[in-house]
N, CA, C and O of each residue as an XYZ file, in Angstrom:
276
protein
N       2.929    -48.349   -157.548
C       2.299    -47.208   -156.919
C       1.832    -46.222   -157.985
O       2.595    -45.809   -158.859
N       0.433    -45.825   -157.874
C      -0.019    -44.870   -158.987
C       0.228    -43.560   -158.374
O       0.318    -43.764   -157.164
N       0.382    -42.305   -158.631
C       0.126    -40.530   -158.476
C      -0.990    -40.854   -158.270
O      -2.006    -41.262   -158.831
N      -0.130    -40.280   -156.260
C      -2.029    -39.428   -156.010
C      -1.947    -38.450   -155.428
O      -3.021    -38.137   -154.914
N      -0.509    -37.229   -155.101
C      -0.541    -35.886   -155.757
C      -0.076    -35.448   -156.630
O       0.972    -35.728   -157.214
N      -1.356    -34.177   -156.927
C      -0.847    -33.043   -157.518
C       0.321    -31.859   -157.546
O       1.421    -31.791   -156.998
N      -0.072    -31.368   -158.025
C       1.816    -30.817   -158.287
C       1.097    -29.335   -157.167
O       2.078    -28.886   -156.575
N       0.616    -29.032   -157.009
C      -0.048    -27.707   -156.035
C       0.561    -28.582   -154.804
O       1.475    -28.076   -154.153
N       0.149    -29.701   -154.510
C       0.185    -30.958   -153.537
C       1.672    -31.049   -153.390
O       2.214    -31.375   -152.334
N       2.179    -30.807   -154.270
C       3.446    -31.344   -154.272
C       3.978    -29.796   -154.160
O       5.037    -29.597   -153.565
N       3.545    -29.144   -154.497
C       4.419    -27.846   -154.289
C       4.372    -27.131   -152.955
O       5.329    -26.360   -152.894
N       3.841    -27.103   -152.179
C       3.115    -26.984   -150.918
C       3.595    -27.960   -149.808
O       3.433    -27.601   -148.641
N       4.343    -29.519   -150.144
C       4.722    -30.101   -149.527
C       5.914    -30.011   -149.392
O       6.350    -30.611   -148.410
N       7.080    -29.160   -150.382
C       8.238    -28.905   -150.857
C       8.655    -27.712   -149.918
O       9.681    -27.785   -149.241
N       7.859    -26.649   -149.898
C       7.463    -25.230   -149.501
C       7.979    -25.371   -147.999
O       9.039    -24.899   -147.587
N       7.010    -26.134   -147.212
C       6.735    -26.753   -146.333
C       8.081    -27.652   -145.649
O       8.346    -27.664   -144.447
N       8.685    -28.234   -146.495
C       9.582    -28.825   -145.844
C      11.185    -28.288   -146.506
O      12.297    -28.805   -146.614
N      10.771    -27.408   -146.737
C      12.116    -26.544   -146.788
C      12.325    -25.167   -145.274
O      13.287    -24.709   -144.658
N      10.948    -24.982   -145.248
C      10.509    -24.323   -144.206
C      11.104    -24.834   -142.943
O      11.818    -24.109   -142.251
N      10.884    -25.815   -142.688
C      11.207    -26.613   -141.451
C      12.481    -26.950   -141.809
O      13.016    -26.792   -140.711
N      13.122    -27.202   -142.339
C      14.516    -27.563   -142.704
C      15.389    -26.481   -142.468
O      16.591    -26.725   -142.357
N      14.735    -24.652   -142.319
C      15.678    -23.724   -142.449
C      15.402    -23.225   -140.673
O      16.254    -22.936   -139.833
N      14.103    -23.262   -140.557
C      14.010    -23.277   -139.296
C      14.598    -24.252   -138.148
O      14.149    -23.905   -137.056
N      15.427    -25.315   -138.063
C      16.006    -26.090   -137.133
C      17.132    -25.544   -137.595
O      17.820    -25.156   -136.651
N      17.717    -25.303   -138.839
C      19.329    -25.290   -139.085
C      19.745    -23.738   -138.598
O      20.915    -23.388   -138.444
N      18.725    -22.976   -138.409
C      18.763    -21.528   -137.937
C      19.059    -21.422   -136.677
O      19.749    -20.482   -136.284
N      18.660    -22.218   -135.974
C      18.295    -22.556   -134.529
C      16.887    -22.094   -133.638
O      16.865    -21.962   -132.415
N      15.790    -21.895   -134.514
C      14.636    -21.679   -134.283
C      14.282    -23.086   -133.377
O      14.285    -23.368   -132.179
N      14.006    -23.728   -134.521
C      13.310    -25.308   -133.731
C      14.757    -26.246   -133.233
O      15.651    -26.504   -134.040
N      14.788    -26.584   -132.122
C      16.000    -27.413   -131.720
C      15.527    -28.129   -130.741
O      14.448    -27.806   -130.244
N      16.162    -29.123   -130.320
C      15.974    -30.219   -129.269
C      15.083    -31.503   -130.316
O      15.180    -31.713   -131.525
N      14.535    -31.944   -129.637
C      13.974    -33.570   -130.033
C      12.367    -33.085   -130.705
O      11.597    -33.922   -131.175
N      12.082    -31.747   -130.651
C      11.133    -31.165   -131.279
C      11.750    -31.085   -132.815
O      11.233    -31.570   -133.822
N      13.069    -30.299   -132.724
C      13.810    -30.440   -134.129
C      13.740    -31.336   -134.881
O      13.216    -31.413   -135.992
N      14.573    -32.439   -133.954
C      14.700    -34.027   -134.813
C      12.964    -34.214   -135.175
O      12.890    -34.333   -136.398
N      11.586    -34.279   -134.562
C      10.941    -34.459   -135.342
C      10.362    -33.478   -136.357
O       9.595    -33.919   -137.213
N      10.612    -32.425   -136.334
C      10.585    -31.967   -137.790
C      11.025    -32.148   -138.692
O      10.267    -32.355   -139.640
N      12.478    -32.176   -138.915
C      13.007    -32.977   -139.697
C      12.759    -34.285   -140.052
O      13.324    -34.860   -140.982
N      12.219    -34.596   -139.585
C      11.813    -36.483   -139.929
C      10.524    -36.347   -140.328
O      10.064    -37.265   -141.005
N       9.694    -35.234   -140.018
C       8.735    -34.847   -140.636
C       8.863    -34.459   -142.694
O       8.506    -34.986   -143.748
N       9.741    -32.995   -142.132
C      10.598    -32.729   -143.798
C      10.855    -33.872   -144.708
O      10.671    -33.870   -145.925
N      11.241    -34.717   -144.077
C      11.974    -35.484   -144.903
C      11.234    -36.739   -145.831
O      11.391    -37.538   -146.753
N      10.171    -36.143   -144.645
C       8.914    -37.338   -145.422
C       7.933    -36.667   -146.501
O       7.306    -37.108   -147.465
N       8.077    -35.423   -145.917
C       7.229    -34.276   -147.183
C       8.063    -34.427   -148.422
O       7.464    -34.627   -149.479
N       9.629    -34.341   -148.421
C      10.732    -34.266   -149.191
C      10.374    -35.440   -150.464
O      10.186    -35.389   -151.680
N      10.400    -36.367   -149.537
C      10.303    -38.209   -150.042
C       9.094    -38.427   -151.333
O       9.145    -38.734   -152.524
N       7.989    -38.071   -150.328
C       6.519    -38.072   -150.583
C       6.325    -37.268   -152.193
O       5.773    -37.705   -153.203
N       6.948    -36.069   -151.977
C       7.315    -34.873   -152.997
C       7.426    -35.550   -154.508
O       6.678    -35.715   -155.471
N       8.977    -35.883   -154.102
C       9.725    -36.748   -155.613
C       9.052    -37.992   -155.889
O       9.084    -38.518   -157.001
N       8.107    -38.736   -154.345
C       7.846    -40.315   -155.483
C       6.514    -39.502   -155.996
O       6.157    -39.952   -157.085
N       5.833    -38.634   -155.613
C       4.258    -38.435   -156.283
C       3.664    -38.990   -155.672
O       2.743    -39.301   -156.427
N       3.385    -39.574   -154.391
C       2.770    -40.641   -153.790
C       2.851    -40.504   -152.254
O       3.959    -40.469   -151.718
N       1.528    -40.412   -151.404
C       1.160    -40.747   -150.407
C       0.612    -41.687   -149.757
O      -0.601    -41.896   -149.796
N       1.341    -42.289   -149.158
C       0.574    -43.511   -148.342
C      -0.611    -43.115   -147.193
O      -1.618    -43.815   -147.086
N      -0.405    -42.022   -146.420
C      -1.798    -42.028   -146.080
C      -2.620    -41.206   -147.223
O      -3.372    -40.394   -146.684
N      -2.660    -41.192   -148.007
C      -3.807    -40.632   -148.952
C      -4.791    -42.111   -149.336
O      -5.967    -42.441   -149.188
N      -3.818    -42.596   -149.778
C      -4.416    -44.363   -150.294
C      -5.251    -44.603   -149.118
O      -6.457    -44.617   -149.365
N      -4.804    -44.856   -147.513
C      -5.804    -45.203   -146.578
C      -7.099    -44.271   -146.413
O      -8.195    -44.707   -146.060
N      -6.884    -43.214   -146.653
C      -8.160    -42.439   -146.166
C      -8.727    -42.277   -147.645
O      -9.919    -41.979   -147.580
N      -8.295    -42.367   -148.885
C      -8.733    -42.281   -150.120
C      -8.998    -41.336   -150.639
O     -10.035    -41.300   -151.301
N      -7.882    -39.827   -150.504
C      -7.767    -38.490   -151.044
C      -6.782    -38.999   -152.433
O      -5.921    -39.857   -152.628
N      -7.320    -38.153   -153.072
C      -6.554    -38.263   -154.930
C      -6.608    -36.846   -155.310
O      -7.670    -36.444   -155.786
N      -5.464    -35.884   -155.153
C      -5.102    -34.569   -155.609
C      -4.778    -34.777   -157.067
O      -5.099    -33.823   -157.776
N      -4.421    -35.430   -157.458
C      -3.962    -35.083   -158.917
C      -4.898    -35.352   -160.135
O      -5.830    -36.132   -159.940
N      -4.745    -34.756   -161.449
C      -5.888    -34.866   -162.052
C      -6.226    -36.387   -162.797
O      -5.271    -37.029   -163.237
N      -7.351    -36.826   -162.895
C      -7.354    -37.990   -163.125
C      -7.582    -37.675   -165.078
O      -8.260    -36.784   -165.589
N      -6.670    -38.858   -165.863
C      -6.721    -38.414   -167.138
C      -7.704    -39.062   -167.646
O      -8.036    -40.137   -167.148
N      -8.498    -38.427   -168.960
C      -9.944    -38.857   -169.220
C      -9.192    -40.181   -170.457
O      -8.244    -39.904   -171.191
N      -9.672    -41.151   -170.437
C      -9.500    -42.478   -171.375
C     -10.487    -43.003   -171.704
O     -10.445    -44.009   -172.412
């Protein structure tokens, strides 16, 4: 798998799923709306640390900078 976000990409997806992570444990978002946020988070979380989106590859978005060689 090559990086195909950027770290803005990646910082924003982090942001984002910490967000939702404080909001269910607060008791803002709860019920089966919760559980899918969290399963949402967790994929922003995932996505975050490998550098890599699988729907980016299908639709063919590339956030990160490509290095000149």
């Amino acid at each position: 798998m090559k990086k195909n976000m950027g770290s803005a990409d990646q910082g924003i997806r982090l942001l984002l799923a910490a967000t939702l992570v404080v909001l269910y444990f607060s008791g803002v978002i709860s019920g089966t709306f919760g559980m899918i946020t969290l399963v949402i988070a967790a994929v922003f979380m995932v996505t975050t640390l490998v550098g890599y989106c699988p729907m980016y590859s299908l639709i063919g978005v590339k956030t990160c900078k490509v290095k000149e060689g």
